[in-house]
N, C-alpha and C positions, 0 to 999 in steps of 0.2 A: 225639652229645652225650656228654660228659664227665663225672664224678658222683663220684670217687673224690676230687677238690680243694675241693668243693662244701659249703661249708659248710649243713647242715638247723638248722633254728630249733628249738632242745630245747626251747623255749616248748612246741612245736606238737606235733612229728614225737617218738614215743616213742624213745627211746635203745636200742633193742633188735633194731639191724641193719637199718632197712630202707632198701632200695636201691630204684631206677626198675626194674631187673627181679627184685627179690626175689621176686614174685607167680611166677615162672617154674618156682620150686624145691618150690612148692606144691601137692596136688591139687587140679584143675578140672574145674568140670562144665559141662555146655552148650556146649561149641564143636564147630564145624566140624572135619572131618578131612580136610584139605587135601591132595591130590595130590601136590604137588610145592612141597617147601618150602624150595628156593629162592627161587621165587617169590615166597613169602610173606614170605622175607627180605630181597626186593628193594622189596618195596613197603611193607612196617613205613621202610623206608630212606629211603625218598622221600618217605613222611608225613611221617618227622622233618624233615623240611626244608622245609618245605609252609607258612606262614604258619599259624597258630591263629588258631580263627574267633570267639575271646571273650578279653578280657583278663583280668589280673590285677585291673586296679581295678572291671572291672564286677562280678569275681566278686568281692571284698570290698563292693561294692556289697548283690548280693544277701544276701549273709551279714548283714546291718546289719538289711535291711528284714525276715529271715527272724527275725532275734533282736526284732524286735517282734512278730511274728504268736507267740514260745515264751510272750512274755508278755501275750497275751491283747492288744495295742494294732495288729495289725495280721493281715488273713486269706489263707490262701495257695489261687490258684485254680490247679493243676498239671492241664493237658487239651490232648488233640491227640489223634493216629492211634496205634490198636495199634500199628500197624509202616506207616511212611512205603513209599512206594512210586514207582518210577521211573516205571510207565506214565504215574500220574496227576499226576505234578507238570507245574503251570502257572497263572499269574497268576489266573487266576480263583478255583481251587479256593482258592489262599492268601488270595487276598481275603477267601473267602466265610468261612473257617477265623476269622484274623482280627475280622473283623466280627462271626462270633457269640463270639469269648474275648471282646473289647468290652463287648457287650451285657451278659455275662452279672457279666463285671464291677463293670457300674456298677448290677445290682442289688444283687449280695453284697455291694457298697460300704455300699450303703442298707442293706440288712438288718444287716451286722454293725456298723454305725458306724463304720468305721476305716478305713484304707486298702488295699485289697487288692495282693498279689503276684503279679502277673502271669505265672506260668511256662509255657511249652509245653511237650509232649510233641510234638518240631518238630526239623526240621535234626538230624537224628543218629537218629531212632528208626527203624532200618532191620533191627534183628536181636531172635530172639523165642525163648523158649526152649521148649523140646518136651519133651511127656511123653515120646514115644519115639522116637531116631536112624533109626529106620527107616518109611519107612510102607509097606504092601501094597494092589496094588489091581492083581484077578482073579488071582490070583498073582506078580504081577513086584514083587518089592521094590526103593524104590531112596531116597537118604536123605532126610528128611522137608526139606519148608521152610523154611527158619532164617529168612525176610525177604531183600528183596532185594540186601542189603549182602553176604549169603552165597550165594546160588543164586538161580536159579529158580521160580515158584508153576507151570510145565507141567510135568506127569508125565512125563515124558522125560529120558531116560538124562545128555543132556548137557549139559539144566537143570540136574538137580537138583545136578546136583556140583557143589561148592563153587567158589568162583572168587576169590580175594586180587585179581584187577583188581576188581571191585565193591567194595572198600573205598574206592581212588581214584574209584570214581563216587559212590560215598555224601558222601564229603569234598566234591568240590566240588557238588551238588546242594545239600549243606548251606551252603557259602559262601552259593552262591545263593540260597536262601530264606532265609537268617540279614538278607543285604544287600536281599533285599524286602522281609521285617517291619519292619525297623528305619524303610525310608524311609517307609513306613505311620503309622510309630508317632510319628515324628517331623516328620509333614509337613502335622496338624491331620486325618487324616482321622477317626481317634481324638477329637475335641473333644467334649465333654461335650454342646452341642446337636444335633450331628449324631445322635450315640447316640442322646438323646433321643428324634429325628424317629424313628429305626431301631424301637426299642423301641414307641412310639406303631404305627406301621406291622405289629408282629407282635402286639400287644393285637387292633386291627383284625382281624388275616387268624386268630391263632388261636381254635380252638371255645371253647379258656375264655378270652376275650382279658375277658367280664365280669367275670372274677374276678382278673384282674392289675391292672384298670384303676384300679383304685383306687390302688394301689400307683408305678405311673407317675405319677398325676397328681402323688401326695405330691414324687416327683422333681422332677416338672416346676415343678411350684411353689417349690422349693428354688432350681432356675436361676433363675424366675420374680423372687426375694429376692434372690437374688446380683446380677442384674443392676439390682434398683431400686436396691441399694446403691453403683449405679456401678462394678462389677466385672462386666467382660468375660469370659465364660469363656473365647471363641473368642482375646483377646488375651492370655490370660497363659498363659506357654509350662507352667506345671504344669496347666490344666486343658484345657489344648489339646493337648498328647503327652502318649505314655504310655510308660512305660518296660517292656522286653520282656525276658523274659531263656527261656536254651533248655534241656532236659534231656532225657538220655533213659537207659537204662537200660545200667548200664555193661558191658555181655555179655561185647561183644571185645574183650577186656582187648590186644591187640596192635594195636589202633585206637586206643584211649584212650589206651596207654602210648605208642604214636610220637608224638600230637597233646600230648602234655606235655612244661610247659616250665619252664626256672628263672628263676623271679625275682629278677634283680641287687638288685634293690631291698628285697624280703621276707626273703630269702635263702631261697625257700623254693618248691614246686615245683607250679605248677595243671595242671591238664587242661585242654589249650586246645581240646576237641572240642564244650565245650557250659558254660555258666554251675553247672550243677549233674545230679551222676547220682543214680541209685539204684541198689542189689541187689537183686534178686529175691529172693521167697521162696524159691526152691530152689538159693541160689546164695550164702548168708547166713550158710555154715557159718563160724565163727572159726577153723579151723584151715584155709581153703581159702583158693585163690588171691586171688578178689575182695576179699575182708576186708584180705588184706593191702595188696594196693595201694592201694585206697582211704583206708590207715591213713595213708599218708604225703602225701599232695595235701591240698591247702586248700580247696579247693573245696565245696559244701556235701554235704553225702551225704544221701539219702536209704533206707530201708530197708525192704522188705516185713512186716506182721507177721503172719503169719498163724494157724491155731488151732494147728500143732504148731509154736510159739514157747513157750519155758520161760520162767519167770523168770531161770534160771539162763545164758541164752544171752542176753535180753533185755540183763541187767544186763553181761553180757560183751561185749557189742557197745558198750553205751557207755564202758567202759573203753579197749576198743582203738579206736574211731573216733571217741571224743569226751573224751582223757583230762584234758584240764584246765575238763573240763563248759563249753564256749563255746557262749553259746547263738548260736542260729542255725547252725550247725556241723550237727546232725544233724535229720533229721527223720523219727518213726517212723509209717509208710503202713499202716491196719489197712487188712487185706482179708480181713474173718473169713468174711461171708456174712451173708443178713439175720437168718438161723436159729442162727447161733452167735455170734453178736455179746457178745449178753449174757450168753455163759454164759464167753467166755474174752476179753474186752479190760479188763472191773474191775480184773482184779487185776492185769491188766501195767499199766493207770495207776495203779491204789493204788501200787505196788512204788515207782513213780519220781516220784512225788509224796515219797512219804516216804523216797527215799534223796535228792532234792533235784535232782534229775537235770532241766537247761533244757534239754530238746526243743519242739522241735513233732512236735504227734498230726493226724494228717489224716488221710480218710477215703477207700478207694477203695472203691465201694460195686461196682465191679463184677466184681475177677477170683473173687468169691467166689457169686459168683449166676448161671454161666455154667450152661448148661441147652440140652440138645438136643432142636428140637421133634421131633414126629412125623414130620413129611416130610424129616429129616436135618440142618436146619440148626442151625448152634450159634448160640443166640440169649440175649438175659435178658431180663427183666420188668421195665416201670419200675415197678411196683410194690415189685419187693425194691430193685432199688436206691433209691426214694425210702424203703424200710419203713427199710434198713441205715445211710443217712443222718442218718433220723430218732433211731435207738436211739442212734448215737453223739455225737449231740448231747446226748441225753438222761445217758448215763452221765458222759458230762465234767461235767455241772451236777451231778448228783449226787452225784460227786467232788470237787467244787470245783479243779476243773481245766480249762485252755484247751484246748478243739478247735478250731483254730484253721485247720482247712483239707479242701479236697474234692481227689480228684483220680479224674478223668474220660477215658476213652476215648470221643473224640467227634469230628465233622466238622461241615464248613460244607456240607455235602452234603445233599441229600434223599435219603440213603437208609433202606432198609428193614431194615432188621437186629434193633434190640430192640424188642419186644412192648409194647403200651400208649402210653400217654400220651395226649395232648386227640385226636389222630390215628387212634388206637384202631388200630393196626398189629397186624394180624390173623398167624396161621400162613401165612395162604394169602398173605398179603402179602409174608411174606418173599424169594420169589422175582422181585417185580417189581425191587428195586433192591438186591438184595445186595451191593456190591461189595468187602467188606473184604478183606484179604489175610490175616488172621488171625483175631479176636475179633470181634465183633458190637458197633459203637459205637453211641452215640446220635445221631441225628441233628441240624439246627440247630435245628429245633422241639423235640424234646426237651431238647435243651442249654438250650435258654429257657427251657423252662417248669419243670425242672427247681432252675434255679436264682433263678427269682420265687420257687418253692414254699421254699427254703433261707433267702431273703430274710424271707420272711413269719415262719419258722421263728426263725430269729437274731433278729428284729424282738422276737419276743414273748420271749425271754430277755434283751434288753438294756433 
């Protein structure tokens, strides 16, 4: 691709140099340190040439729906896999995946009133950033895990090095579950009574199903009115599909940057790897590589906040990634923990409340409550994430400000991984059904009940 004839939208894109590989000339942190980079140059190459697995219209799409959830008229639910993984992809698992974002949907529908945002953490989330390049184990070091877009999870010399062919398996894996959701999403299996049935079905099987049941029926009774009124849920295509969109965390900026594209039309450049990214907390520096590149794509950004965020760095990210304040444009991800919540997210919403700053504030209640039990595994508690949930609900109302969204490390899987909930998932349980490739998610019963409790939660502030 070509960019030197290329006209950028000065609407958009700030006037101060940035190019498709400005990010290049930047310090970065978190990548792979690839063997032979050639290779790497051969396969950035043949990204670019590769079809994009998301448009330009869907992604002004989501930006529209995103600029309701800044001002309080619509809720953003962002959940999937720490880090997506090759072994386990297959029809089922994306079902089950699906099925419970579904569910949990058309509670936070009910609880918040409004329409919810449907995002994944799906089709792209394959790479994961490390506290450190290295890991040891009985003396042999060899480089840590990045997800399986970069290496290997076996301890072995020829896993673990990095591999630029995994980028091409990541891409198309991603096609592939982009083009099963969608036919999911658009084929009624999504329909508001089927949900129904689903949700009815998990009140039944789970231990507090007496304490949701109430909350379903009000649902059920809702379709109950719709249909005496002569409205078909199952026949009108807005309450019978659902609209899907994908995100994952923009790491490898030489994956992202190949899968980007220019729009004849916008005049103007999206990332065609996924409907919407974030940065990391540790990757959110303003003078670093990902800042930059993100500064110049349209697509929506979101951004890690967590306790060592300044005001002075807060307020300088919406300068450069959101400079004509467009809402829906950016969205800021607290992940304080449940214990520092309230002592540092006040004053970064005071700050952009009164500089007038249209984001959305969402909540991830869990990279901040990760905790190692006794017998080694790294797990969390749904207690702190429902505790970190709650507080941040609480401080938006007492700001007079929109929290307008969750986002969640989860699966459609029965596993065992975080501690609590109606299931009472014990230490000793963690070992029956571990299977994460990185972080400890919630499971589909926690995802549920999780988000009945959020329902209930929203219900009584609205």
């Amino acid at each position: 691709m070509t960019h030197a004839t290329e006209k950028a939208s000065t609407a958009t894109i700030p006037s101060s140099g940035w190019a498709l590989e400005s990010w290049r000339n930047k310090p970065i942190k978190q990548q792979p340190s690839y063997p032979d980079a050639a290779k790497v140059s051969t396969v950035e190459k043949t990204l670019g040439t590769v079809p994009p697995l998301v448009s330009p219209e869907e992604v002004r799409q989501l930006k529209k729906e995103l600029a309701r959830a800044a001002h309080g008229e619509a809720f953003l639910l962002q959940g999937g896999d720490c880090a997506e993984s090759f072994a386990e992809f297959n029809e089922l698992n994306l079902r089950r995946y699906f099925r419970v974002l579904i569910q949990m949907t058309i509670a936070l529908m009910y609880g918040a009133g409004s329409p919810v945002v449907k995002v994944g953490r799906i089709a792209g989330q394959f790479a994961k950033p490390r506290s450190e390049a290295m890991e040891t184990i009985n003396g042999c070091e060899l480089p840590s895990y990045r997800g399986d877009m970069v290496n290997g999870m076996d301890f072995e010399a020829n896993a673990r090095m990095p591999d630029p062919e995994r980028l091409l398996s990541g891409y198309y894996q991603s096609a592939a579950t982009l083009n099963f959701l969608r036919s999911l999403a658009r084929s009624g299996y999504a329909a508001l009574p089927r949900v129904a049935k689903w949700n009815m079905d998990f009140v039944g099987a789970s231990p507090q199903g007496k304490h949701f049941h109430e909350t379903v029926n009000r649902i059920n009774d809702c379709l109950a009115f719709m249909n005496a009124t002569g409205l078909n849920p199952e026949a009108e295509e807005e309450l019978s599909e659902a609209r899907f969109y994908t995100s994952h965390e923009a790491l490898l900026l030489n994956y992202d940057a190949a899968l980007t594209r220019f729009d004849k039309e916008s005049e103007q450049h999206y990332i065609g790897s996924a409907h919407m990214v974030w940065i990391g907390d540790r990757t959110r520096n303003p003078e670093e590589a990902h800042v930059e590149f993100l500064r110049g794509v349209m697509n929506p950004i979101g951004c890690k906040v967590g306790p060592s965020m300044t005001k002075d760095d807060l307020i300088r990210l919406c300068d450069i990634l959101n400079p004509n304040n467009e809402a829906g444009r950016l969205t800021f991800i607290s992940r304080m923990g449940a214990e520092k919540v309230e002592q540092y997210l006040p004053p970064l919403v005071r700050l952009l409340k009164e500089e007038g700053r249209d984001v959305v504030w969402s909540c991830d209640p869990m990279h901040g409550n990760t905790i190692k039990s006794p017998n080694g595994y790294k797990t969390r508690k749904f207690t702190d994430i429902l505790a970190e949930v709650r507080k941040f609900f609480a401080i938006h109302h007492a700001e007079g400000t929109h929290g307008r969204g969750v986002h969640f490390e989860m699966t459609g899987q029965d596993v065992t991984e975080c501690l609590g909930g109606a299931q009472a998932i014990s230490e000793l349980d963690l070992s029956n059904r571990y299977h994460t490739h990185c972080d400890p998610r919630l499971n589909a019963s926690q995802s549920l009940e999780l988000a009945f409790l959020i329902a209930e939660l929203l219900r009584k502030r609205t």
